[in-house]
C-alpha positions as a Markdown table, in Angstrom:
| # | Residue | x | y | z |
|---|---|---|---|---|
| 1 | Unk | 0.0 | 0.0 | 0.0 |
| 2 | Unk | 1.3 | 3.7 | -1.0 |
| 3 | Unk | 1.1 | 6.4 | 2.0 |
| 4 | Unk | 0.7 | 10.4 | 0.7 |
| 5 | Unk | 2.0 | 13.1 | 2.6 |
| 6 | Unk | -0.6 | 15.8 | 2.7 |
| 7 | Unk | 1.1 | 17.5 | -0.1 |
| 8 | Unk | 0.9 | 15.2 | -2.1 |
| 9 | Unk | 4.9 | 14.1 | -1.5 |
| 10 | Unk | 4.8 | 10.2 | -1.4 |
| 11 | Unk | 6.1 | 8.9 | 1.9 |
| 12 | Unk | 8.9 | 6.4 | 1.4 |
| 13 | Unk | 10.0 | 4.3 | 4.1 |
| 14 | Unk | 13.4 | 5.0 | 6.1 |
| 15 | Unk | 15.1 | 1.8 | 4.6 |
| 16 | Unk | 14.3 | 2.1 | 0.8 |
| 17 | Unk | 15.2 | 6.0 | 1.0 |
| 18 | Unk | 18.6 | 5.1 | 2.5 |
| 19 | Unk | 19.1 | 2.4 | 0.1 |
| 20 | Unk | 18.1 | 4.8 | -2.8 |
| 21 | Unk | 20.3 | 7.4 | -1.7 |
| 22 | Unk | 23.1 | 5.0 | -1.2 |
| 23 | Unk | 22.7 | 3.9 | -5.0 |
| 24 | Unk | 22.6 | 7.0 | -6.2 |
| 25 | Unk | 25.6 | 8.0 | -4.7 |
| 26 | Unk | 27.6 | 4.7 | -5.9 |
| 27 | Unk | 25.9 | 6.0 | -9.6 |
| 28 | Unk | 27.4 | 9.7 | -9.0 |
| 29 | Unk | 30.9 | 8.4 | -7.7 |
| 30 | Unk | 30.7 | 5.7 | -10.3 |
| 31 | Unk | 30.4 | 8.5 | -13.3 |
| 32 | Unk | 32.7 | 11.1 | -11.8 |
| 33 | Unk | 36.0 | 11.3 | -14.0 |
| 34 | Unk | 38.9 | 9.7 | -11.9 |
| 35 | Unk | 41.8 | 12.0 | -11.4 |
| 36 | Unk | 44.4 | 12.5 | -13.3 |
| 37 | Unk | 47.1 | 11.1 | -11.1 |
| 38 | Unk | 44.6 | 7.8 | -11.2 |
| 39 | Unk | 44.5 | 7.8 | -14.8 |
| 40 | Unk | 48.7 | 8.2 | -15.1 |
| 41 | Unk | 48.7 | 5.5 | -12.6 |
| 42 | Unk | 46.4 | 2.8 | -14.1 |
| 43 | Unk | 48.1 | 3.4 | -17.4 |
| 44 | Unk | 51.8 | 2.9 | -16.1 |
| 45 | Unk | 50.8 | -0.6 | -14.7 |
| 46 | Unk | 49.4 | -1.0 | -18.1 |
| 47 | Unk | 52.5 | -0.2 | -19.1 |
| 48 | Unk | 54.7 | -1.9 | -16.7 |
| 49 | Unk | 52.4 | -5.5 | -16.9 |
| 50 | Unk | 52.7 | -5.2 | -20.8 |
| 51 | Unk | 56.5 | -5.0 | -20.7 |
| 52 | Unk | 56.3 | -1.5 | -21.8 |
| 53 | Unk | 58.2 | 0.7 | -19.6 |
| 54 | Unk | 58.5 | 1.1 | -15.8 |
| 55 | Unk | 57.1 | 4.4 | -14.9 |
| 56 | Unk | 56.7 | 4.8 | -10.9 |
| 57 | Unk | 54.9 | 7.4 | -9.3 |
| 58 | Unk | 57.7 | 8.7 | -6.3 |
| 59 | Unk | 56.1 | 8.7 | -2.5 |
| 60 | Unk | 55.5 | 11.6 | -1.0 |
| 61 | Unk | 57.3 | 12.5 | 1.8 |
| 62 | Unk | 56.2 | 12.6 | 5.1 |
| 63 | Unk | 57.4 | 14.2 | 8.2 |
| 64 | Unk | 56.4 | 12.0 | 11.2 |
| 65 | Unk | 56.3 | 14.1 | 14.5 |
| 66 | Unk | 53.4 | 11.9 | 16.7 |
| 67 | Unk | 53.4 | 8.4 | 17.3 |
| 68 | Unk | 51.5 | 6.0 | 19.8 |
| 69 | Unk | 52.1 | 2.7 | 20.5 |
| 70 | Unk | 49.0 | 1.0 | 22.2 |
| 71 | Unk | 50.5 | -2.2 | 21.3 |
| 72 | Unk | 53.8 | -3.6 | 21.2 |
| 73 | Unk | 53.1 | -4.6 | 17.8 |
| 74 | Unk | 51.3 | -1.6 | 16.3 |
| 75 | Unk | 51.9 | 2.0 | 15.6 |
| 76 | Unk | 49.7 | 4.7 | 15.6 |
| 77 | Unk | 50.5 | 7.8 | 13.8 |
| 78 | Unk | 48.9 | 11.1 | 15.7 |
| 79 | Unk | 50.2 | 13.3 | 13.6 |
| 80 | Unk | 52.1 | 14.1 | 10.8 |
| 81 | Unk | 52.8 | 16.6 | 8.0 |
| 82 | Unk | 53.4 | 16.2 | 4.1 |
| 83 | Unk | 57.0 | 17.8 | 3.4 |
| 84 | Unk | 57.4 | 19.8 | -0.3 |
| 85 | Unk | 58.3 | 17.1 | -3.0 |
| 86 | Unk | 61.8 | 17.9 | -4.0 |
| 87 | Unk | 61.6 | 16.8 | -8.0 |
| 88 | Unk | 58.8 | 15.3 | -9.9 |
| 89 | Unk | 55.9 | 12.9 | -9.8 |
| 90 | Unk | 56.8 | 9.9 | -12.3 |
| 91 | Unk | 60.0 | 8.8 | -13.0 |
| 92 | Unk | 61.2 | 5.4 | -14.6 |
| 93 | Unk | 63.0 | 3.5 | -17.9 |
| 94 | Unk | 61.6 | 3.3 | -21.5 |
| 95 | Unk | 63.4 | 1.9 | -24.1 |
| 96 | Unk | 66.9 | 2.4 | -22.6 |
| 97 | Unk | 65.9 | 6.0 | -21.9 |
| 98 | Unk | 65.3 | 8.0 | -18.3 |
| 99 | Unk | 61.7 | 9.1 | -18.3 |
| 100 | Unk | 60.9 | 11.9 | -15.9 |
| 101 | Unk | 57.9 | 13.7 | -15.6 |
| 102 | Unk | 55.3 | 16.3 | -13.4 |
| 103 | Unk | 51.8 | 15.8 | -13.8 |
| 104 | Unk | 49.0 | 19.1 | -13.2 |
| 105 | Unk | 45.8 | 19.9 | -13.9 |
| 106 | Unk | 43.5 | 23.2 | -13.5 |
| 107 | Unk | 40.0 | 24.0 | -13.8 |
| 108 | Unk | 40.6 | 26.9 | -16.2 |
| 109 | Unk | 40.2 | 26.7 | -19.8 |
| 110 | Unk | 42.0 | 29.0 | -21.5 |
| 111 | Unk | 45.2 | 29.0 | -19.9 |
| 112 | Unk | 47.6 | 26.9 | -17.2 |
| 113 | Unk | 48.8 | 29.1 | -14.4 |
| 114 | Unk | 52.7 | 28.6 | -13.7 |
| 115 | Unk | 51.7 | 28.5 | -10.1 |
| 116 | Unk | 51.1 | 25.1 | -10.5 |
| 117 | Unk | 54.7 | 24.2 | -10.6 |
| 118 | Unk | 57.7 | 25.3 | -7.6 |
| 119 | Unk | 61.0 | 26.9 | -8.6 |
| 120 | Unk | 62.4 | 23.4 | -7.1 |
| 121 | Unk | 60.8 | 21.4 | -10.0 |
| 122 | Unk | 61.8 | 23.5 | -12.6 |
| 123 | Unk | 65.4 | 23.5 | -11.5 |
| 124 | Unk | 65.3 | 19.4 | -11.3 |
| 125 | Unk | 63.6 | 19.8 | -15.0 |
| 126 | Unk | 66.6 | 21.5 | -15.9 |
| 127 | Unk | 68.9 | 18.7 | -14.7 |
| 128 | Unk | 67.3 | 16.3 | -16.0 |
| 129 | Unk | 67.6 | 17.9 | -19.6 |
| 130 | Unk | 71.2 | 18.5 | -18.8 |
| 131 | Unk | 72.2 | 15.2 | -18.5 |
| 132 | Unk | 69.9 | 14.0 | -21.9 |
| 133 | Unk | 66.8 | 12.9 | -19.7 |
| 134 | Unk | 63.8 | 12.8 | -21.5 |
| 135 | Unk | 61.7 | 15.2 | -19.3 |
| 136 | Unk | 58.3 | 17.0 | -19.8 |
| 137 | Unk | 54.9 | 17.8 | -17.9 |
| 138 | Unk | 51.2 | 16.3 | -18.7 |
| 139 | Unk | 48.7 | 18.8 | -18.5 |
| 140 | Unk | 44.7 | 18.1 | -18.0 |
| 141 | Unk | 42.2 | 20.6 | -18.3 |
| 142 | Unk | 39.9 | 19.2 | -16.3 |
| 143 | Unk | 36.7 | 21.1 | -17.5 |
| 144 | Unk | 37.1 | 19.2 | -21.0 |
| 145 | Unk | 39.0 | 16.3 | -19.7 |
| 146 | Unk | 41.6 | 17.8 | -22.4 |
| 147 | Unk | 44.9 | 16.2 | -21.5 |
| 148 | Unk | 48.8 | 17.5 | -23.6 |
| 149 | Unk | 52.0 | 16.5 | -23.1 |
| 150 | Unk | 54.5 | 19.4 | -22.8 |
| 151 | Unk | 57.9 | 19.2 | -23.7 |
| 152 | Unk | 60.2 | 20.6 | -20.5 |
| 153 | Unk | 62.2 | 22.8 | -22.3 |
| 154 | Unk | 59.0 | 24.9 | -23.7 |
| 155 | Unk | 58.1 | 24.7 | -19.8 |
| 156 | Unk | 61.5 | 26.5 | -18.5 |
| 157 | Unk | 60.5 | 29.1 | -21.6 |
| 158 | Unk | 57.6 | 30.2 | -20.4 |
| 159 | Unk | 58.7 | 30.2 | -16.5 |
| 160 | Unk | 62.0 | 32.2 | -17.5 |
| 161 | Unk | 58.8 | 34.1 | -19.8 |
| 162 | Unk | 57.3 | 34.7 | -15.9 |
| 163 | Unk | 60.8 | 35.4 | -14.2 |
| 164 | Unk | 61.4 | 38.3 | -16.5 |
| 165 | Unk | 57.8 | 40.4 | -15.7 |
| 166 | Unk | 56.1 | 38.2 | -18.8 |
| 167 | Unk | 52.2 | 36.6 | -18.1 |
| 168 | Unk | 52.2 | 33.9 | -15.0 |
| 169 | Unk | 50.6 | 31.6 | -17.1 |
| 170 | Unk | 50.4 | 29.9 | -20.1 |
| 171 | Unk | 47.5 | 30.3 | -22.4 |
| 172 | Unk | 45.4 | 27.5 | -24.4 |
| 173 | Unk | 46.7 | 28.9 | -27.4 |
| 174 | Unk | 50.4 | 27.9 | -26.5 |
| 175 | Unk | 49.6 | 24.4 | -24.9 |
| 176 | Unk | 48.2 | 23.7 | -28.7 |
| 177 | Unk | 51.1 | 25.3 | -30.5 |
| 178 | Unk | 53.8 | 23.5 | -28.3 |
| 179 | Unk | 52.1 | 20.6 | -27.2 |
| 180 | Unk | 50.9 | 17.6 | -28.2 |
| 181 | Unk | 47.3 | 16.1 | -27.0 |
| 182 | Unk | 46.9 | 12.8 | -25.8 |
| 183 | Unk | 43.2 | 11.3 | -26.8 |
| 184 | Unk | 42.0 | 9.3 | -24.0 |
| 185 | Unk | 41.5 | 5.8 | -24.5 |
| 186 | Unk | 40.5 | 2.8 | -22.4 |
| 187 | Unk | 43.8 | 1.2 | -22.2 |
| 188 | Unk | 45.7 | 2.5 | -22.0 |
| 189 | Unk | 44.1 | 5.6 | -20.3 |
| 190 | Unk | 46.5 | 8.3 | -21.4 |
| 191 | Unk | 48.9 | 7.0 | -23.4 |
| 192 | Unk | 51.6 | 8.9 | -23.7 |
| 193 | Unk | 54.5 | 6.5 | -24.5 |
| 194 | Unk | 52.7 | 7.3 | -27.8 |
| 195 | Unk | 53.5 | 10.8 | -27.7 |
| 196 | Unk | 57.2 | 10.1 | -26.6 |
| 197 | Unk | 58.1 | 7.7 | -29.4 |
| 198 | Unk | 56.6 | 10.1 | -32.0 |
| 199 | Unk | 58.8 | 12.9 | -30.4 |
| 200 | Unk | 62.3 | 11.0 | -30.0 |
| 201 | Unk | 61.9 | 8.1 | -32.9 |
| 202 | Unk | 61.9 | 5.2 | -30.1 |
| 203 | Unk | 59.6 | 2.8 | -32.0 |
């Protein structure tokens, strides 16, 4: 039998509007676009299960400053604090050749703020591309799930463009000119390896 609120609003029992709102949550988290440091990660196990390449994500650091011990054989951490990563997100081996890479995304569409990146990570961009890494940064706009690989060196441009008094960003315009877009697939995800081989003849 239905019940009516005087309203007209249909009364649903406690139990089945719970178990409603618990499905449509699942549906909502279940459509949500995954991140890109999910989407990098899935496709370097790809990678790395395929024989590909071995591209690891680096852990970030930790400072430790709080620990209990209710058990001999148990730790609990009370607090802690994440330190500044001192170099880049991915690093690994492809083809013989040092891969290293930073991964961002914004929510802007028509440019990528150089905020995004710390004069640290530009400086270990730098060394990298000193001693013949191959080195560059994957860029997501997330409000058209629009993902580019950028070479490094065009990177340390536009941040010495930024050093000098220039624009502290850089604009949609230039990501197309100097980059190179990555369609998203299934898997892999993004697959950029695609991208590299194109760029430095490693296929």
């Amino acid at each position: 039998m239905n019940f009516s609120y005087p309203n007209g609003k249909r009364y649903v029992p406690k139990e089945q509007a719970a178990a409603r709102a618990g499905k449509e949550k699942n549906l909502a988290y279940s459509n949500r676009g995954m991140t890109l440091e999910q989407d990098l990660n899935e496709t370097n196990e790809y990678y790395l299960n395929r024989g590909t390449a071995v591209i690891h994500k680096k852990p970030t650091p930790v400072q430790i400053v709080n620990v209990d011990y209710p058990r001999r054989s148990a730790a609990v951490i009370r607090e802690a604090y994440f330190k500044q990563a001192s170099t880049t997100d991915y690093n690994g081996i492809y083809r013989g050749k040092y891969i290293d890479f930073e991964a961002k995304e914004t929510k802007f569409s028509t440019s990528f703020p150089l905020k995004n990146f710390h004069a640290h990570q530009i400086s270990h961009m730098k060394a990298v591309l000193d001693q013949e890494g191959i080195c560059f940064v994957i860029l997501r706009f997330s409000s058209e799930n629009q993902v580019y690989l950028l070479e490094a060196e065009h990177l340390l441009a536009f941040w010495s463009r930024m050093e000098a008094g220039g624009r502290k960003s850089i604009t949609r315009a230039e990501v197309e000119e100097f980059g190179h877009i990555i369609p998203l697939g299934y898997q892999p995800r993004i697959d950029y390896i695609k991208v590299i081989d194109y760029l430095y003849n490693l296929s």
